[in-house]
N, C-alpha and C positions, 0 to 999 in steps of 0.2 A: 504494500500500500504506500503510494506516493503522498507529501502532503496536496497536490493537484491531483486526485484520483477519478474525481469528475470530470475534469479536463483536458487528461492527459495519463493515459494508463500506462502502466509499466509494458506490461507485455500482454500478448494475445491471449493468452488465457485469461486472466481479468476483464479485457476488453469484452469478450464472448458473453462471460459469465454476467457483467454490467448490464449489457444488451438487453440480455432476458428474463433478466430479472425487472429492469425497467421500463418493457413491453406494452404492462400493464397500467403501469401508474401515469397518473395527469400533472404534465408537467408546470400546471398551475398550483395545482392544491396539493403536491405531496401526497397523495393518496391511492390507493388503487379504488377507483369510481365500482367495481364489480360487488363492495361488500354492501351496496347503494341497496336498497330491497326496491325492487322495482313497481310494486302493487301501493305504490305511495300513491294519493291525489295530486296533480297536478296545479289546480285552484286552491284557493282558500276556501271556499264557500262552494264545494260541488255539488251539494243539492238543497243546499238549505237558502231558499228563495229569501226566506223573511227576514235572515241573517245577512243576506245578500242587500236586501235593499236598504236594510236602516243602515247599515256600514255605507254605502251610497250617499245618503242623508246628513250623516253624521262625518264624512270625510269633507264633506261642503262646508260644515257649520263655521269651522275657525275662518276659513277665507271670509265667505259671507261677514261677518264679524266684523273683522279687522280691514278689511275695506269700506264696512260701512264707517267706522270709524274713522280710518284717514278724511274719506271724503269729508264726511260732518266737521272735523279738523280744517279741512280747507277751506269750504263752503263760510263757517263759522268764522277764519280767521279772515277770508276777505270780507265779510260782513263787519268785521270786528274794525278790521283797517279803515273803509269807509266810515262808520261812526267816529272813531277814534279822529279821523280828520275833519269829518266836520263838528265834531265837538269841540275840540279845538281852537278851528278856526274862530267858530261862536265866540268862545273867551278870549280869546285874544293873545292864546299861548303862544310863545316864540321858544326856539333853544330847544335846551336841553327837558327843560319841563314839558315841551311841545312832543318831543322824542319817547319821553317816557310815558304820558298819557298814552300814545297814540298805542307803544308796545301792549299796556297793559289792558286796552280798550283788545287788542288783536288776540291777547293770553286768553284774557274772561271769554273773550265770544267762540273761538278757537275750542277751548276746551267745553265750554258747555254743549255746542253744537255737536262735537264729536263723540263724548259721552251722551248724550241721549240718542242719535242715532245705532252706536255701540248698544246699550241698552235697548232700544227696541228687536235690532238684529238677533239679539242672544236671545228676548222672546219669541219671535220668530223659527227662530232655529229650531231652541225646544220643544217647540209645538208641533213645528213640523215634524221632527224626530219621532215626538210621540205619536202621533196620526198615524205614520207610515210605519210603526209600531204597532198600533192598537188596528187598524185595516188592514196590514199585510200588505200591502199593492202599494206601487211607486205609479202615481200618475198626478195628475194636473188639480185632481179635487183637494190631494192634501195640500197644495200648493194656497187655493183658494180657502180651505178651513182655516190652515194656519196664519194666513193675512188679515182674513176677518177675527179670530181670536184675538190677533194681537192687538189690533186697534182697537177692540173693547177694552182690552186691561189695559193698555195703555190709557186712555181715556177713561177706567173704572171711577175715578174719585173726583170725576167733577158729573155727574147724574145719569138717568137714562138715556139720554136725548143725546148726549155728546157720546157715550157709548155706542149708539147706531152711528152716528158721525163717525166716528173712527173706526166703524168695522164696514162702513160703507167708502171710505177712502181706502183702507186694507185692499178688499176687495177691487176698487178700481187699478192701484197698484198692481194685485196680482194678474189683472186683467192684460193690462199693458207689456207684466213683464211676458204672461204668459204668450200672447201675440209675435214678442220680439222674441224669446228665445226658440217657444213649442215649435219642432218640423210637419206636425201634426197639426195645424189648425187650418181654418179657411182662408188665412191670407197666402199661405204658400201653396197650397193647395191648389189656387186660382194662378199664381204664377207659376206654377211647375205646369198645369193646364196651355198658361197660352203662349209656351213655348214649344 
């Protein structure tokens, strides 16, 4: 045995013996793949539908989240810049106190905007999680139950009336997104038609 014995065998006999013994093995993993049982699943989820979809669901939820977040972030902090300047302006700030008004008008609206959009999302998500949990089926209805839930509880603590309000915006919402995103609806359906 050389110390380069991988690389460089002493004599044919080694070399032979190296050969066939290393036939077998993956020269990624170090291993010979044959001790592999081959009656494994190849999916995570091969026949469990219901396991399949809330994982579906619930692989969405963080993005869903954390985008609505930023956005409400941005949304919030340009809203936040425009007050902050003409507030301002109003008082007659100059400088340095002009500068810092203006940051802390951008921080408050910034973060409020982007925390309640956040917050609505995460109810949204759970709802929907649970729907397509508690129905079993991935389609467009849970889509529509969980946007009007959420605008009721969103809206729970100021009456009934704002309640329908908000689950009646939910609803137009999901209406819209379902439009833009569903392959299945009748606007694409008329354009896959008149082409």
């Amino acid at each position: 045995m050389s110390l380069f014995s991988d690389l460089l065998p002493i004599n044919k006999n080694e070399e032979k013996t190296s050969n066939t013994s290393a036939a077998g093995l993956s020269p990624y993993l170090n291993f010979d793949p044959h001790y592999i049982p081959k009656s494994q699943p190849e999916f995570l989820y091969l026949d469990d539908r219901h396991m399949a979809s809330t994982a579906r669901r619930s692989n969405v939820a963080l993005p869903i989240i954390g985008m609505s977040f930023m956005s409400g972030s941005g949304l919030g902090g340009m809203a936040g810049l425009y007050k902050g300047l003409r507030a301002t302006t109003l008082a007659g700030q100059t400088g340095k106190v002009r500068r810092t008004q203006v940051v802390n008008y951008i921080m408050k609206q910034g973060t409020t905007t982007g925390c309640t959009l956040g917050i609505i999302a995460s109810f949204y998500s759970c709802i929907a999680l649970g729907v397509t949990w508690l129905r079993d089926k991935e389609d467009t209805s849970n889509t529509f139950i969980a946007a009007a839930t959420t605008g009721m509880i969103y809206k729970s603590t100021a009456g009934l009336r704002s309640m329908g309000l908000g689950a009646a915006v939910g609803l137009t919402l999901a209406g819209v997104y379902t439009l833009v995103t569903d392959n299945d609806n009748i606007w694409s359906k008329a354009r896959y038609n008149r082409m």
